[in-house]
BASE-619349 format. One line per field, with one value per residue (C-alpha): x, y, z. Coordinates in Angstrom, 1 decimal, always signed. Layout:
BASE-619349
xx: [X ...]
yy: [Y ...]
zz: [Z ...]
//
This chain:
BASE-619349
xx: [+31.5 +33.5 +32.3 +35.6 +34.5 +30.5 +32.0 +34.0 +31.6 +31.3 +27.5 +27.9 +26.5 +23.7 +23.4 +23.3 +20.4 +18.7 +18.6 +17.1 +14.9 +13.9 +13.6 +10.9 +9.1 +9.0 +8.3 +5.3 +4.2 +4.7 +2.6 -0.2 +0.0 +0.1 -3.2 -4.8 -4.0 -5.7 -8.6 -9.1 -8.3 -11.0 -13.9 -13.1 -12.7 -16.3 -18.3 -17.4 -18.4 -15.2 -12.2 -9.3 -6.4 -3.1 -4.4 -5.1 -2.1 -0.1 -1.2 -0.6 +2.8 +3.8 +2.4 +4.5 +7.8 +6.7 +6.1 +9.7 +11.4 +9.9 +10.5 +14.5 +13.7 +13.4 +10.8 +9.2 +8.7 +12.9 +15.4 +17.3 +21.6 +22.4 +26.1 +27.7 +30.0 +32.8 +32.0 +32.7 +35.8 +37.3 +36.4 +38.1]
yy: [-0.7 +0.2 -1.5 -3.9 -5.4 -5.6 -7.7 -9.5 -10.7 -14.4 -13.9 -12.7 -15.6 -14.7 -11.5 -13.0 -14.8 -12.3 -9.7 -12.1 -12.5 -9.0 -8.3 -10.8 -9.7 -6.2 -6.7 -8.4 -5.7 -3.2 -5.3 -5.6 -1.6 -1.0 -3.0 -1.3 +1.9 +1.3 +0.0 +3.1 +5.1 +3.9 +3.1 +6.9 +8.0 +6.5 +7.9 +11.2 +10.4 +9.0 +7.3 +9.2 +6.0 +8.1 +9.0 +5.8 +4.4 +7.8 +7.0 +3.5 +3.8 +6.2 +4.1 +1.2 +3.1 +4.7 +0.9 +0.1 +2.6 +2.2 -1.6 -0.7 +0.5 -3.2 -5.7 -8.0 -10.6 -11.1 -11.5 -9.2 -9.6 -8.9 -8.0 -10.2 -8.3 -11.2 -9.7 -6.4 -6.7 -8.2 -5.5 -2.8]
zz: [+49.1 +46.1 +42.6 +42.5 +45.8 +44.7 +41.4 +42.8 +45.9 +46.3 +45.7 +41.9 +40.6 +43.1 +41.9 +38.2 +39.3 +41.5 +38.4 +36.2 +39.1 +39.7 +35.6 +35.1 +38.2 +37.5 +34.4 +35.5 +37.7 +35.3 +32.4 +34.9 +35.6 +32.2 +32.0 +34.6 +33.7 +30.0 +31.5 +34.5 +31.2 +28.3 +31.2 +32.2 +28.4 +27.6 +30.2 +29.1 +25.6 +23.6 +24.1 +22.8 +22.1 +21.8 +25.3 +26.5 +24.7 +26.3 +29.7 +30.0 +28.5 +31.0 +33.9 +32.6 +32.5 +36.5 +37.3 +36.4 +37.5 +41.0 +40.9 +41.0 +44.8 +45.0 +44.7 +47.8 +45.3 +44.7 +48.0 +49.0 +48.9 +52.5 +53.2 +56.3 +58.7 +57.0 +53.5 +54.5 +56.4 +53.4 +50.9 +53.3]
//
């Protein structure tokens, strides 16, 4: 599929939506990781006797960006586009 067909797809309003879609949920994933990871980080950090925060704040940081990035594989909470055998007959 070449980019002039994907832009020109009946379903761009669809895919309009379905970003907006897929930003707000991975952006809830990757807030929630982000948590996590700060929390796994500082109950670790004060068992072993102090709690280093540009580590914490390093580590979750990370984990947030990781949680985004692997949210553009796709996301089970946001539907997929799927291509009809019509749709790709006319982009040929």
């Amino acid at each position: 599929m070449t980019l002039k067909n994907f832009t020109n797809r009946k379903g761009d309003i669809f895919m309009k939506r379905n970003f907006k879609l897929w930003a707000k949920a991975a952006a809830i994933r990757a807030v929630k990781t982000v948590a996590q990871t700060a929390i796994a980080t500082i109950g670790t950090a004060a068992v072993m006797g102090g709690v280093n925060w540009v580590a914490v704040g390093s580590a979750a940081t990370l984990a947030g960006v990781l949680s985004i990035l692997t949210s553009v594989a796709g996301l089970p909470e946001v539907p997929q586009v799927e291509e009809t055998d019509e749709e790709n007959e006319v982009g040929m």
